[in-house]
N, C-alpha and C positions, 0 to 999 in steps of 0.2 A: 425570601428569594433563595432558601437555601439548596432546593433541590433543582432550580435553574443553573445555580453556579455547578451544583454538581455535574448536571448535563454538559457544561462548559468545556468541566475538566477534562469529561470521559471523551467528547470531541476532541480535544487537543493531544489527547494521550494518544487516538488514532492516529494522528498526523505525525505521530515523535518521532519517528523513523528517519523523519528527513526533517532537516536542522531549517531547509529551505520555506516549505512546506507550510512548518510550524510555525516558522514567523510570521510568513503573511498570511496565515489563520490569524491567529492574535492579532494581528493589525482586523483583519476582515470583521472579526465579531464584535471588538470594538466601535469599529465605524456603522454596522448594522444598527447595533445598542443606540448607538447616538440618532441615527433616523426614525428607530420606531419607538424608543423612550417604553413608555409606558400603556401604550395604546392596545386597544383591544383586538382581537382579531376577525371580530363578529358583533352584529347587533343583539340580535338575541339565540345566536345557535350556538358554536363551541368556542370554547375559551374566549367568552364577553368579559370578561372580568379584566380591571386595569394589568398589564404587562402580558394578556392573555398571547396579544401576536409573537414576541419575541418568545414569550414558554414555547407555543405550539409552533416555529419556527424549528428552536433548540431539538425538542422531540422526533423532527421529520429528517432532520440534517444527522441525526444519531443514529437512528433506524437505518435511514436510508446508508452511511457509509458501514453501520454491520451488516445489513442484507447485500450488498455489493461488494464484502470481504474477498468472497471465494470467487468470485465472477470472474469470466475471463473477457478483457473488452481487448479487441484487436485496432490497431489503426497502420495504414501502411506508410513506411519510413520514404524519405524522396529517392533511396536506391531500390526501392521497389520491394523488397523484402517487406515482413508483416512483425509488428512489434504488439507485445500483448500487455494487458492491464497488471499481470501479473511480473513483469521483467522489474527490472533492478531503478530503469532509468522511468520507464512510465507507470509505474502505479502510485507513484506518489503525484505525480501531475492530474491522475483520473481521480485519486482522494479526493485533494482540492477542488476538483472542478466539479464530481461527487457534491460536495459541503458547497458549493458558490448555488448552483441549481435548486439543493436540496432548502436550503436557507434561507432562498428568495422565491420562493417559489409562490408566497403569497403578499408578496410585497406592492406590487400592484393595487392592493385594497387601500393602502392609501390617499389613492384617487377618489375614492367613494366616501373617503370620509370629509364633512364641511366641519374644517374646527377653526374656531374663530378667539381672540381673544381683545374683547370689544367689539372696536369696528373693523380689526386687522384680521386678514383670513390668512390660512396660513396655504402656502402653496409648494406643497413638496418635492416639486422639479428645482424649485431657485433652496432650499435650505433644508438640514434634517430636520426630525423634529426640537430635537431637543436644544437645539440652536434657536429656532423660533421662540418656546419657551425663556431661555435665559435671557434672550434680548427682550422680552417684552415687560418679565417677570412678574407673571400673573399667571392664575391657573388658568384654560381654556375651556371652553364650550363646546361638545364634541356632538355632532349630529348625523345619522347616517346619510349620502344623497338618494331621493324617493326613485331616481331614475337608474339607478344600478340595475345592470342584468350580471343574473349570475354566470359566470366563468368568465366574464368583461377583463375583469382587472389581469388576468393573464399577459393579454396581450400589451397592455401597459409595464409590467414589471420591468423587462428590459430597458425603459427609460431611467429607470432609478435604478437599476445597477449599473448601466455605465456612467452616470451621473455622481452617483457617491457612493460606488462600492466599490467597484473594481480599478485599479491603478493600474500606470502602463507595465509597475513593476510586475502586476499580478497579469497583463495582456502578455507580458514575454515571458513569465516563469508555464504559465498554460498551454499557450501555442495555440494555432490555428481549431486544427481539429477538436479537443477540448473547447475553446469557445465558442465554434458551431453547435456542440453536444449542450450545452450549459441553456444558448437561444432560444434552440429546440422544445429542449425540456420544457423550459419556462412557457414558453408560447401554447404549450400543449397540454399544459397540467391539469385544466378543469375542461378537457373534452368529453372525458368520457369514452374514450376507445384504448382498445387496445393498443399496444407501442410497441415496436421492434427494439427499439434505443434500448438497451439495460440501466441507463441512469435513471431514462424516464419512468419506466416500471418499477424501480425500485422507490422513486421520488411518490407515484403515484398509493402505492401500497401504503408505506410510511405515513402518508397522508391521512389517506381514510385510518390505519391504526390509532391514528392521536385523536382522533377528531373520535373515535368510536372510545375510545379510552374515556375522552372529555365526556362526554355525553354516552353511558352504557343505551339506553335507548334507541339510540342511533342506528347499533347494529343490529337491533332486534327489528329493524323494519321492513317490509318484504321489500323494496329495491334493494337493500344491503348484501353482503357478501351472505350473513349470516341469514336473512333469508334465502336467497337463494337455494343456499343447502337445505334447510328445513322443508321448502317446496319439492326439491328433486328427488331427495329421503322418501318424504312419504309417497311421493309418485313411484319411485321404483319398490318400496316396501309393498303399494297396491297392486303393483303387477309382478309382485312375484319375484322381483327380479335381486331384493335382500329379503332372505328367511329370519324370521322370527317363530322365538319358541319352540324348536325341535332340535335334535342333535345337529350338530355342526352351521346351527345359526350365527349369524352375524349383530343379534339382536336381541335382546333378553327383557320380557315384558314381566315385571313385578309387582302387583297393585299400582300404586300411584309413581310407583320408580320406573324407568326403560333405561338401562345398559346397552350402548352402543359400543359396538368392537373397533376399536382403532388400532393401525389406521386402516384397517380395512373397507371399512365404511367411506371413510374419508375418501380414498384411493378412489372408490366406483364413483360415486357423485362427481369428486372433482374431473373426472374424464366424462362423464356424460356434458356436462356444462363446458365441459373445455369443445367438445365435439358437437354438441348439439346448440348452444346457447352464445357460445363464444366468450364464456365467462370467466376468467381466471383468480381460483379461491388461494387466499396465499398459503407459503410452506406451513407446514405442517403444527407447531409447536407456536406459531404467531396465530393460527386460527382457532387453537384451542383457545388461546387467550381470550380473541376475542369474543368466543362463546360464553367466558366464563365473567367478563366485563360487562357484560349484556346479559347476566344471570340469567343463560339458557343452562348450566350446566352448573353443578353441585363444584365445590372445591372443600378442603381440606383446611385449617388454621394458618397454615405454612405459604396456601394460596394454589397447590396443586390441582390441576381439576383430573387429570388421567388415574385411574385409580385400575386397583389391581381386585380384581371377582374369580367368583369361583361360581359357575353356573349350572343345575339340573335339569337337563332337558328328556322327555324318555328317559328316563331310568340314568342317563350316562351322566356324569359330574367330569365337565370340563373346566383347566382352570391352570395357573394362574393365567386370564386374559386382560388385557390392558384397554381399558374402557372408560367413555366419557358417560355421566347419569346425570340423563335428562328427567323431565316431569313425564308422564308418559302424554298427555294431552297436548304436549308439545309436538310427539311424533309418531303416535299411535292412532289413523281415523278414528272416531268411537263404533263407526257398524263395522270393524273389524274387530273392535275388544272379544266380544262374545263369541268368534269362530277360536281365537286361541287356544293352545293347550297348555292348560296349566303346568309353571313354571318359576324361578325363584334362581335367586340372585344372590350372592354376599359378597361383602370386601372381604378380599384376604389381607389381612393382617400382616400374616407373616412374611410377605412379599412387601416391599420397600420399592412403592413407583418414581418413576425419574421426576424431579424436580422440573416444574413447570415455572417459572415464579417472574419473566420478562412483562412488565406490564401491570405486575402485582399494584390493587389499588389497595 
């Protein structure tokens, strides 16, 4: 459990700011702990493994209040005036309500689970778990229900958080507007659409991150963020629309290696899909990640995948450029191999790439 606690710590450290904040965190993850104990978060997809929900809870409640750092969340005050995420008195209110969202956000699952201990089922509305357990004192029986639809439990979470999570002390240190944002979220987290909410998209992101982290696979699948790109690459690589192999390409084909230029690459894709698809790939430095969790992309010992090339195209040697290397079959069609012009690629050495390392498995 050591790199859960660790996660602990680093949430708690976000909230130090405020003396208020921090305490009813530490009251909050405690009393979470106590409802999901040791329970899985999935039957057989990410983080199955006993304490899987509370890990992959901790990881999305982490993410999501560093991806929500720099945000500005606006709400308007009762004298009309407009108070931001970032002011003195509300960003320690949007933190918290940040982590209550982020935290619970698959708490709902739950409900889906039948765990029994004998003929005693356990029923998570009337007790947490781990209350169940020590009154019974016996391990239990844990079974997924056949009748689960997925993104169902969503809509159930807000029953168990205002049931044993949230206190009146945490309804009046929040406020209104924070707990409207919190309902939202929860209620909305496995639809599948885009969010205007900033809590909600940063809740939503953080999500798929862990679940892709847990399972690299995951993101390698064409619905994934990281398909996606892969699809829109090579669509626009076929019509021309990112050069490969000639001076001032964006693309550098090397036998079985392709050097892609970032983030320039990054930049066209992401607005094609943001425009054409409605797809939003996240910032920058979290989707190399993901590429490189989903072993689409070569990394370094350190865990780095951005690497610094020195590229020949025509005669010209451009360089140092900051680039991710893929397989080339990854993003190269093959009836295009043979029109190329021969080309070549190296790391430069003597350039030192920025540290990529969020996510390092």
């Amino acid at each position: 459990m050591r790199q859960t606690k660790t996660i602990d710590e680093q949430i708690l450290y976000r909230l130090s700011l405020d003396f208020r904040s921090h305490e009813l965190a530490e009251a909050l993850l405690d009393r979470f702990r106590t409802l999901v104990g040791d329970l899985p978060a999935s039957e057989k997809h990410h983080h199955s493994r006993p304490g899987g929900l509370y890990q992959h809870s901790l990881e999305v409640a982490l993410r999501t209040l560093e991806d929500l750092a720099g945000t500005t969340v606006t709400e308007r005050r009762p004298d009309g005036s407009i108070d931001s995420f970032q002011s003195a008195r509300n960003r320690p209110r949007w933190q918290y309500a940040t982590l209550v969202a982020a935290l619970c956000h698959d708490v709902g699952k739950l409900f889906e689970m039948d765990l029994r201990i004998g003929d005693t089922r356990w029923r998570p509305f009337a007790e947490p778990y781990l209350e169940f357990v020590r009154r019974n004192r016996k391990s239990p029986t844990l079974k997924w229900k056949a009748e689960r639809q997925h993104g169902d439990h969503a809509l159930l979470s807000p029953a168990l958080l205002f049931r044993h999570l949230l206190t009146p002390d945490d309804m009046d240190y929040l406020g209104e507007p924070r707990v409207k944002s919190i309902i939202t979220t929860l209620v909305g987290s496995h639809k599948g659409q885009e969010n205007d909410d900033p809590v909600a998209r940063a809740v939503s992101t953080a999500d798929q991150a862990s679940v892709e982290r847990a399972h690299p696979e995951i993101a390698a699948r064409p619905d994934s963020k990281a398909g996606w790109f892969l699809r829109i690459l090579e669509e626009m690589i076929l019509n021309g629309e990112i050069n490969v192999n000639m001076r001032g390409a964006q693309i550098f084909v090397s036998g079985e290696k392709t050097a892609v230029v970032m983030p320039a690459v990054l930049n066209l894709v992401r607005e094609r899909l943001r425009v054409m698809h409605k797809v939003t790939l996240p910032e920058n430095v979290h989707f190399y990640n993901q590429l490189r969790n989903a072993h689409l992309v070569e990394a370094d010992a350190a865990g780095m995948c951005i690497r610094k090339i020195k590229a020949t195209a025509g005669g010209h040697t451009a360089g140092p450029l900051s680039a991710l290397i893929f397989s080339t079959d990854k993003i190269i069609p093959k009836s295009m191999l043979s029109t190329l012009a021969e080309t070549h690629f190296e790391l430069d050495t003597e350039s030192r790439p920025q540290p990529v390392v969020e996510g390092q498995d």
